[in-house]
Each structure stands twice: as C-alpha cells, then as structure tokens.
C-alpha positions in Angstrom: 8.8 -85.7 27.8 5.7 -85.1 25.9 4.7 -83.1 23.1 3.8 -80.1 23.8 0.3 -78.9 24.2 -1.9 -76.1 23.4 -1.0 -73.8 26.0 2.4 -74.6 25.3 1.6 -73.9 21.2 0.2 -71.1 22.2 2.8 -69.4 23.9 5.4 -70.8 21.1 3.2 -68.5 18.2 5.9 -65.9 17.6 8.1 -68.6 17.0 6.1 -70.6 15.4 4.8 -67.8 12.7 8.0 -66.9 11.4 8.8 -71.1 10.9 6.0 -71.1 8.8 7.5 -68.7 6.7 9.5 -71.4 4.9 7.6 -73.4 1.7 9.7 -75.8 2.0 8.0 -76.9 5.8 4.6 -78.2 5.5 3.1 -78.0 9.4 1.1 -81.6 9.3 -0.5 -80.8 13.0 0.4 -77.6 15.1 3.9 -77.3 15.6 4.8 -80.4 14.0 6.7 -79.5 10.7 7.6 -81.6 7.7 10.1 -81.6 4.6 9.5 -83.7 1.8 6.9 -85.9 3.6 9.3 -86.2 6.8 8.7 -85.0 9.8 11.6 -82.6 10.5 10.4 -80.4 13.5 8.3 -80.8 16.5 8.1 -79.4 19.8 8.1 -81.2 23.6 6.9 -79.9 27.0 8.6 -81.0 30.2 8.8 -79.5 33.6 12.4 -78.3 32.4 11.1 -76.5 29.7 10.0 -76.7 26.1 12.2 -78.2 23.6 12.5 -78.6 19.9 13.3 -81.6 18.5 15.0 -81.1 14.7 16.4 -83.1 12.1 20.0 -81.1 11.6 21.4 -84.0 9.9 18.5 -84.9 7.6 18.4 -88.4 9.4 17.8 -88.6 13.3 16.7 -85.8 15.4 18.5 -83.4 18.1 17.0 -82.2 21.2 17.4 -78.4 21.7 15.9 -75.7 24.8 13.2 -73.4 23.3 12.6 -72.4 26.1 13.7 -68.5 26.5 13.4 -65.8 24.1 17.3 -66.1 23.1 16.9 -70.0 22.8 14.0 -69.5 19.9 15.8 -67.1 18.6 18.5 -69.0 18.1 16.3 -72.3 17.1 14.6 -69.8 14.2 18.5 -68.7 13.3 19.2 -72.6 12.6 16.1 -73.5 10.9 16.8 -70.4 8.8 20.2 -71.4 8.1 19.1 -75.5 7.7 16.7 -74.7 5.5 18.9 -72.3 3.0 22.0 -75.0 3.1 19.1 -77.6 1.6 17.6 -75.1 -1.0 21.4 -75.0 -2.4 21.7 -78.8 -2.3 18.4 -79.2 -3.8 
C-alpha cells in the first residue's frame, strides 16, 4: 500500500481542510500530519481504497477505510474526539 498521491490528496481536500483546523496538527507534507514532532496521521492509496493510518494510542498506528463519505466522516469524528481527550491531558 502506498501513500497516497496527488490525485488521491486531491480528492481527500474536504477532509483534509477541516483536519487542519486543529493547532495542535502541524501538516509536515500534504496529508501527512504531526503532533508534537510525531507523525500522527497520514494517508495510503490501494486498489481497495484509501486509508488513514492514525496514532489512536499515541504510540503505534491503526489502519482505517477513508474511503466513502461516511468513513471520513467518521475518521474526522475521531480525530476531533482524539485530539480534545489530549488537550484535557495536556
């Protein structure tokens, strides 16, 4: 699976506009997104469709479709929620 591309970016804008909504996310490259100097979200391309790759647990990352309008909707729910959890921690 490789990461995904610029026609891939492209089509991942909407989604990837309201990601970079957060200040906590610095996006190092397109669509690759970083917390405190560690890469913490990126996106793959694969014939099965496109996937995001996120650190849930801070440490190691989990694979999850992006593919459909629900999915992203449901990957920006998580970042949304991921990202308010650590501001609490913080």
């Amino acid at each position: 699976m490789k990461h995904a591309g610029p026609r891939t970016l492209a089509e991942l804008e909407p989604l990837l506009r309201m990601i970079r909504r957060h200040a906590s996310l610095v996006e190092r490259t397109p669509g690759s997104f970083y917390r405190r100097s560690k890469g913490w979200l990126h996106f793959h391309e694969d014939p099965a469709g496109i996937f995001a790759d996120i650190k849930l647990d801070g440490i190691s990352f989990a694979r999850l479709r992006a593919t459909t309008p629900q999915e992203q909707a449901e990957l920006i729910a998580l970042v949304d929620r991921q990202l308010a959890q650590a501001s609490v921690k913080d």
